[in-house]
C-alpha positions in Angstrom: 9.4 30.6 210.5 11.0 32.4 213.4 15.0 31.4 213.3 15.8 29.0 216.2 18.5 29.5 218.7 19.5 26.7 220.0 21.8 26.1 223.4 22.3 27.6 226.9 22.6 30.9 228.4 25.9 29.9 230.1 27.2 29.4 227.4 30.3 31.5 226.5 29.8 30.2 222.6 26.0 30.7 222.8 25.8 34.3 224.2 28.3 35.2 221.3 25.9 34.5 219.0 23.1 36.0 221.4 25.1 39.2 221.6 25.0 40.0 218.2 21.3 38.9 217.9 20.9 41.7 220.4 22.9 44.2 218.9 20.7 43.9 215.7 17.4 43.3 217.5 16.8 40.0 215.5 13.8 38.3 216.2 14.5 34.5 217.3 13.5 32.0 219.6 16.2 30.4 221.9 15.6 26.6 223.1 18.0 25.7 226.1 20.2 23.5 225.3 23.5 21.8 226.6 24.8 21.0 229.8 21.9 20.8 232.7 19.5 21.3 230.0 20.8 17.8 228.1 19.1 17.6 224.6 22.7 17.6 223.2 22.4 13.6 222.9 19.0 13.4 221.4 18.6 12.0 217.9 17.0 15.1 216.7 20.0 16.7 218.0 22.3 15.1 216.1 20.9 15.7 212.7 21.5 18.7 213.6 25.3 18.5 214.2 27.2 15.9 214.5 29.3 17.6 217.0 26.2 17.8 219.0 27.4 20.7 220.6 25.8 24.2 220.9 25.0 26.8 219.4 23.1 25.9 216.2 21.5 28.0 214.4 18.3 27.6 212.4 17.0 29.8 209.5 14.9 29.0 206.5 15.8 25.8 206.2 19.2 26.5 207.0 21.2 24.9 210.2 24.5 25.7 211.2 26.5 25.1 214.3 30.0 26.6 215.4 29.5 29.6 216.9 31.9 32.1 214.5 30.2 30.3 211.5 27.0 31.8 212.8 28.3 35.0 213.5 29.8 35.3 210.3 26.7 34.3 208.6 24.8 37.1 210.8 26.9 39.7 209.6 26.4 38.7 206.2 22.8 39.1 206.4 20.0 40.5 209.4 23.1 41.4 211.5 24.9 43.5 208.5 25.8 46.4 211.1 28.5 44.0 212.4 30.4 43.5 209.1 33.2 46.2 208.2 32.5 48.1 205.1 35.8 47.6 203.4 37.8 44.1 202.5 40.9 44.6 204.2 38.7 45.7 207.4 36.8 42.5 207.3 39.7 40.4 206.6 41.3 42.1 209.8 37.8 41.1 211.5 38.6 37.3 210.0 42.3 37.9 211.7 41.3 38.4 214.9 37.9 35.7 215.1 41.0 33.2 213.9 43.2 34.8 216.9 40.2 34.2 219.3 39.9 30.8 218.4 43.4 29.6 218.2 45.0 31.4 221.0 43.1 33.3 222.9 40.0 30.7 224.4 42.3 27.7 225.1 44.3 29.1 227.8 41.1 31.4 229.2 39.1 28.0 228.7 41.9 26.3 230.8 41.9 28.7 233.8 37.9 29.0 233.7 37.7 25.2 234.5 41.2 25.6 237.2 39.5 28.3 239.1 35.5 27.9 238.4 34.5 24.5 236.8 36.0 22.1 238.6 35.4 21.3 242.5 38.8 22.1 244.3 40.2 18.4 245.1 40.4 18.0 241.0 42.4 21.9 240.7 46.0 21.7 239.5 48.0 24.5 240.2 50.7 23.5 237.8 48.1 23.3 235.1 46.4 26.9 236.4 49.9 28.5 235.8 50.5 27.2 232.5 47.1 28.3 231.6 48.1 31.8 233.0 50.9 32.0 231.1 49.6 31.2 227.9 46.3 33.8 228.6 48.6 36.5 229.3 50.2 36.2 226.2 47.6 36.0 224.3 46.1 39.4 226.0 49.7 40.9 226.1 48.7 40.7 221.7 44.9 41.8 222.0 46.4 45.1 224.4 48.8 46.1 221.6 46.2 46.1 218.9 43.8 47.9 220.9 46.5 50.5 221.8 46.7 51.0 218.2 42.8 50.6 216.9 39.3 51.1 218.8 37.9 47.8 218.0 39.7 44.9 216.9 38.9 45.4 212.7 39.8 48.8 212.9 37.5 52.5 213.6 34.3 50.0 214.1 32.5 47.3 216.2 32.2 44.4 214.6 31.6 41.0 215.1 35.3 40.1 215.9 34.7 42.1 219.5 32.2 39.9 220.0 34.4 37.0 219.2 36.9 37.9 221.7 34.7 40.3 223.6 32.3 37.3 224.9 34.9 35.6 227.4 36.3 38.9 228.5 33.5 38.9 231.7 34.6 36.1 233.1 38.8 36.9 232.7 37.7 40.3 234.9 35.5 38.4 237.0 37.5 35.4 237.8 39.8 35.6 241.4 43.2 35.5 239.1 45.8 38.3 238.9 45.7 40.6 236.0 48.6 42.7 235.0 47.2 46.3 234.0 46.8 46.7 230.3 45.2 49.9 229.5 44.2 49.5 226.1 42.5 46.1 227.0 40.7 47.3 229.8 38.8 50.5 228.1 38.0 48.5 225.3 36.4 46.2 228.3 34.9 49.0 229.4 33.5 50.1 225.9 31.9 47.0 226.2 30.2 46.6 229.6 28.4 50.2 228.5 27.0 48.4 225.5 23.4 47.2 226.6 23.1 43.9 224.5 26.8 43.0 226.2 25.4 43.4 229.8 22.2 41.5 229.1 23.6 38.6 227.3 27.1 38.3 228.3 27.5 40.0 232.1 25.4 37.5 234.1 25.9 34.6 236.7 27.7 31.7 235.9 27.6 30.4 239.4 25.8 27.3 238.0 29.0 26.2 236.0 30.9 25.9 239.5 32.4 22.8 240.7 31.5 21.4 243.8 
C-alpha cells in the first residue's frame, strides 16, 4: 500500500512533512485535507485522530498525526538522510524541533493571522506588536545558533531545518519589518536553493487571506 498523506498544501504543518517527503523522493499519495477542503470533521477522520487536525500520516498500518511526530518517524526510516549520524547531533536536532514548537511558531502564528488571515476590521495592532516582539526573540536565538553552526543540529541538514525552516517563507514574505540578522538570512537562503523547499514550501498562500 502506497503511504497516505493526508492534509492541505497551505498547510505550514503539512508541507513540513511534504518537504522531507521531497528531499527523500518517497513515494506517497497526498489527499487534501483541512480548511476549504473540510474532511477534518468526517467520522473516518476522526478515527484517525482525535485532534482531527492535519497532517496524518499513513504507513502499513500505521497512522500518525502531529506533524514533528511524522517527521521524526521519517527520519527514522525512508527519510534516514534527515537524521544526524551521532546522538548528541540528533539530540541537538530534538533541541531545536522542541524550540520550533514552543517558541518559535506561536508568535510567527500570531502575526501570520494579524497581517494575512484575518480580514482588516478583525486586526489588532496591540496584539500584532506583541506578536512581533515575541517572533523577534525567538529569531534573535535561531540567528545566534546559525552564527555558530550551518544547520540547526550541527555540520548537516536535517529534519530540525525543516521544522523551523517550513514557516520561514512566509516571515520573509509577510509586509512586517525585519531587523537584519545575517546568520538567519543565509541559512534562508541555503534553503530557497534547495529544490524540494521551493516546490513544497515557497508557494501562494493567497487563499489563507482574510477578506
Amino acid at each position: 500500500m502506497t503511504p497516505t498523506l493526508w492534509g492541505r498544501a497551505t498547510s505550514v504543518n503539512v508541507q513540513k512533512v511534504m518537504w522531507a517527503l521531497a528531499e527523500c523522493e518517497i513515494a506517497h499519495t497526498r489527499i487534501d485535507a483541512g480548511g476549504r477542503f473540510g474532511r477534518t470533521e468526517t467520522d473516518e477522520f476522526g478515527t484517525m485522530t482525535p485532534m482531527r487536525r492535519v497532517p496524518v500520516w499513513q504507513e502499513d498500518g500505521l497512522t500518525l498525526w502531529e506533524s514533528h511526530a511524522i517527521l521524526r518517524h521519517l527520519a527514522r526510516g525512508p527519510a534516514a538522510a534527515l537524521w544526524p549520524e551521532t546522538s548528541a547531533e540528533q539530540a541537538t536536532a530534538d533541541q531545536w524541533i522542541e524550540f520550533t514548537t514552543t517558541t518559535l511558531l506561536p508568535p510567527l502564528i500570531g502575526v501570520f493571522y494579524q497581517k494575512v488571515r484575518l480580514a482588516l476590521p478583525d486586526r489588532s495592532a496591540d496584539l500584532l506588536s506583541t506578536h512581533l516582539g515575541g517572533l523577534d526573540a525567538a529569531l534573535d536565538i535561531l540567528d545566534a545558533r546559525l552564527a555558530d553552526s550551518p544547520w540547526l543540529s550541527g555540520p548537516s541538514f536535517s529534519i530540525a531545518d525543516i521544522a523551523a525552516g517550513s514557516p520561514m517563507y512566509r516571515y520573509f514574505t509577510m509586509d512586517i519589518p525585519r531587523p537584519h540578522r545575517p546568520a538567519l538570512a543565509d541559512w534562508y537562503a541555503r534553503l530557497t536553493r534547495r529544490s524540494a523547499y521551493r516546490e513544497t514550501v515557497m508557494t501562494s498562500y493567497d487563499e489563507l487571506r482574510g477578506a
